[in-house]
C-alpha positions in Angstrom: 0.0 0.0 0.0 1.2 3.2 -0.8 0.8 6.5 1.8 1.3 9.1 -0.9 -2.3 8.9 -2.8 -3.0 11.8 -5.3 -5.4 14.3 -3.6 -8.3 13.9 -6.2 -8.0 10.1 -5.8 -11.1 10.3 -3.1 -13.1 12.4 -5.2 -12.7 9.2 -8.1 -13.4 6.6 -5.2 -16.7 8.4 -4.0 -17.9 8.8 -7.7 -17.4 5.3 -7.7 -19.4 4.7 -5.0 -22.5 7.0 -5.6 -22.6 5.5 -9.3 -23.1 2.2 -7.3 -25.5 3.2 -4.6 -27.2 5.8 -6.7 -30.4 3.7 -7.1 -31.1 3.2 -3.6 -30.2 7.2 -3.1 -33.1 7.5 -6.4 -35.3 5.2 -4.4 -35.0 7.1 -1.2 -35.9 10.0 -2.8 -39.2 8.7 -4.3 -40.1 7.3 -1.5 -39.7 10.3 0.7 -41.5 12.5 -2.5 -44.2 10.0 -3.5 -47.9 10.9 -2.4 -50.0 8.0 -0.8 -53.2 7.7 0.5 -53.5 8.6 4.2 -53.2 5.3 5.9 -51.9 3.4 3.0 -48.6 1.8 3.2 -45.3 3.3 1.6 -43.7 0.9 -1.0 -40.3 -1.0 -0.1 -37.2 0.1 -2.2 -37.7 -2.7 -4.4 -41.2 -1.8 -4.9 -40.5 1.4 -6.0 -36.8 0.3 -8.2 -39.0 -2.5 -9.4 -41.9 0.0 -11.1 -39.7 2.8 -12.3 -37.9 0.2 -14.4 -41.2 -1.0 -15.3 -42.6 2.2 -16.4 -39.5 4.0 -18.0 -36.3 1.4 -18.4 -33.6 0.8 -16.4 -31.9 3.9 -17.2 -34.5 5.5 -14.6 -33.3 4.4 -11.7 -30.2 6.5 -12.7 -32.0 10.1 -13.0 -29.8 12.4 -11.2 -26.8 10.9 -11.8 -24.8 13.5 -13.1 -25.5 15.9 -9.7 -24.3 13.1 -7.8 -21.0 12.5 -9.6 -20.9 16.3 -9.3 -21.1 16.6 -5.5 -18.9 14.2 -4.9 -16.0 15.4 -7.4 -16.0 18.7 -5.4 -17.0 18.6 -1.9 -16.0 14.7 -0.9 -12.7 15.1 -3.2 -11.8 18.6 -0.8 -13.3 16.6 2.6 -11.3 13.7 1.8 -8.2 15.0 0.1 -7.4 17.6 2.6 -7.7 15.2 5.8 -5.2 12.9 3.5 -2.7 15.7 3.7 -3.6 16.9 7.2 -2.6 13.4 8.5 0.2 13.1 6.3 1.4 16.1 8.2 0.5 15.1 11.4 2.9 11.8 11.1 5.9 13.3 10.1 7.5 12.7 13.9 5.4 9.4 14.2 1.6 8.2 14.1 -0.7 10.7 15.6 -3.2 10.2 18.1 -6.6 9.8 18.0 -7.7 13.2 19.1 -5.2 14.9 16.3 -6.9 12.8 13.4 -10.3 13.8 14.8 -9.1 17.4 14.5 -7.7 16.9 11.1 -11.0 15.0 9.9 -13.0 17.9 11.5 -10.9 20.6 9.9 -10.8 19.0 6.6 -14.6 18.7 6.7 -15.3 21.8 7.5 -13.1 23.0 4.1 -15.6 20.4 2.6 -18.4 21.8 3.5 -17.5 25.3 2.7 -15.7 24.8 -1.0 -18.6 22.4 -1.7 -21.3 24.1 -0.5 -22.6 24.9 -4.3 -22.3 21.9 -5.7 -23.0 19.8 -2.1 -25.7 21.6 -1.1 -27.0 22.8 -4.8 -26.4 19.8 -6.4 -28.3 17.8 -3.6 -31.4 20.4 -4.3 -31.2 19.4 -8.4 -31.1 15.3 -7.2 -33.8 15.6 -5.8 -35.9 17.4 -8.1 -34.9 14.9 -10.8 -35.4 12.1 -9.5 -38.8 13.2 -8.4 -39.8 15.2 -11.7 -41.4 12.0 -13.3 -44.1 12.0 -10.1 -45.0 15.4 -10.4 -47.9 17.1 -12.4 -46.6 18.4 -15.7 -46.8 21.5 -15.2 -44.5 21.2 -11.8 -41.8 19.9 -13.5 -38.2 21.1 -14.0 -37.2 19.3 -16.6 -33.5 19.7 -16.0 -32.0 17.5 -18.7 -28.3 17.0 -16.7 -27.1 18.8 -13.4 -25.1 21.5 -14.9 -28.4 22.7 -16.9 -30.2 22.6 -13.1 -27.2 24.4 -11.5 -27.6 27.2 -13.8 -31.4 27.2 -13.6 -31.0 27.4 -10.3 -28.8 30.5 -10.0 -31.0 32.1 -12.5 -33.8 31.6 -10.6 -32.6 32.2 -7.1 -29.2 34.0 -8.0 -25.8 33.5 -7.0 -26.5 33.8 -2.9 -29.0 31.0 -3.6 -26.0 28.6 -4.3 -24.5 29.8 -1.1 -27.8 29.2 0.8 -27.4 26.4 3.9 -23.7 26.7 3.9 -23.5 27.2 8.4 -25.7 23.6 8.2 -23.8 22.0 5.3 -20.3 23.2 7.2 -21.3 21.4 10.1 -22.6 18.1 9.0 -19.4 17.9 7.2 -17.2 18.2 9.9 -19.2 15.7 12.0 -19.9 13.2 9.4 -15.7 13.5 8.4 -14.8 13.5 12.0 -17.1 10.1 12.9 -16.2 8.6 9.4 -12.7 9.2 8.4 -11.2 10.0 11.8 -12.5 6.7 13.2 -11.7 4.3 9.8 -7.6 5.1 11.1 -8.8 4.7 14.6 -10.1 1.4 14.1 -7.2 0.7 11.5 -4.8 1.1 14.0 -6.3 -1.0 17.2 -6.9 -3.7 14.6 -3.1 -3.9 13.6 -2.3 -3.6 17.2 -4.5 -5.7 19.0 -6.4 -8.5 16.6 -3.5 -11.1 17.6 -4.0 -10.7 21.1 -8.1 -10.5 20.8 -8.7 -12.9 17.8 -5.9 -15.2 17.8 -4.9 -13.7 14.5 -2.6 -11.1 13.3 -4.5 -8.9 10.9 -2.1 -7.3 8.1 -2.4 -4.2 6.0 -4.6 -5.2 3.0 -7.9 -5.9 1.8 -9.4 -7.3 4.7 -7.7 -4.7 7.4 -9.7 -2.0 5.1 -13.2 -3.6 4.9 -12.7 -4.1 9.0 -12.2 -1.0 9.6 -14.3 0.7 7.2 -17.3 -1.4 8.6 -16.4 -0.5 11.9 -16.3 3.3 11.0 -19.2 3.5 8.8 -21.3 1.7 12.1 -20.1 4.5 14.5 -21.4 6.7 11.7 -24.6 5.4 11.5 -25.0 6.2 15.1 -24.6 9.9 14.1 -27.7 9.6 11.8 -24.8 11.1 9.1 -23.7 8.3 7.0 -26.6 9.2 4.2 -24.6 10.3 0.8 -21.0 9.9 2.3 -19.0 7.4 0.5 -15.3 8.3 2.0 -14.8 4.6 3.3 -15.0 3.5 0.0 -11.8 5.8 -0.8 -10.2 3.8 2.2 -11.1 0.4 0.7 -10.1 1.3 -2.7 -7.2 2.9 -1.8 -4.2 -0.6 -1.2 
């Protein structure tokens, strides 16, 4: 494994990810969106995956893409890149502790949140009105044919402090959700190198099974959080051997 990754290299990973997980973030959204009769029970995730492909193909499921490659090539590329550089800093007289990474995951969301704010926050605005604009009345529709023609509508319509909008609460979810998911992955990482032997009978190594450990262990404490929704930066740790 190398330590010296290329700073956009989380940006690619979390792409990676939200191209994978995109149609259960599409089926959240229309589930959340769709209008039912009072009393009537939602439909499941495969209900509603199941019936857009259906109706309109299996390219449906995949509305919105584009906004969520978007968002993560700009705000989870600064999040994740920055803490990268933070902590290569931070180890230069030997590996930090806990608390420093924390900091550094905290700092480096924070620059997240702020640098990403119009394509994190703005970009999460045009997901969700595209993947819902095939449930609305005709007339209520955006019609935004790829997220760059939404981000622009947007600003048109709302101006540029409209792309700013939400950027104290976009800030702050950052830094927690970077803190409890990044911060902890090395956490865990490095009680798992130093203490599996003695707790598992088995020495654990630095490879593909150290990384899905301790990614699974961070992206649980995240959970706990309620902030794990639309962050992919474990699967920057996994890809990243």
């Amino acid at each position: 494994m190398t330590n010296a990754a290329p700073f956009w290299l989380g940006g690619i990973a979390a792409t990676m990810a939200a191209s994978v997980t995109h149609p259960l973030d599409f089926a959240k959204v229309r589930m959340q969106t769709i209008e039912t009769a009072p009393g009537a029970k939602k439909p499941s995730i495969l209900h509603v995956i199941r019936a857009s492909v259906h109706d309109s193909g299996i390219r449906s499921i995949y509305t919105g893409l584009t906004a969520a490659w978007t968002r993560q090539m700009s705000y989870s590329l600064v999040r994740i890149g920055a803490y990268e550089e933070l902590k290569s800093r931070l180890s230069r007289n030997g590996p930090p502790s806990g608390v420093a990474l924390i900091a550094a995951a905290s700092v480096a969301g924070g620059l997240g949140g702020i640098v990403g704010n119009p394509a994190g926050a703005s970009f999460h605005i045009i997901l969700v009105r595209m993947t819902s604009d095939s449930i609305r009345p005709p007339e209520k529709r955006y019609g935004y044919s790829n997220a760059i023609t939404g981000l622009f509508s947007l600003a048109k319509e709302e101006g540029l402090r409209g792309l700013a909008r939400g950027i104290g609460t976009n800030t702050t979810r950052a830094v927690l959700m970077n803190a409890s998911q990044v911060g902890s992955y090395d956490f865990f990482k490095s009680n798992l190198l130093q203490y599996s032997g003695s707790l598992f009978n088995y020495q654990l190594k630095d490879n593909l099974l150290l990384h899905v450990l301790a990614s699974l262990g961070a992206g649980h404490r995240c959970n706990y959080c309620l902030f794990s929704s639309g962050c992919h930066a474990n699967a920057y740790h996994v890809f990243v051997i």
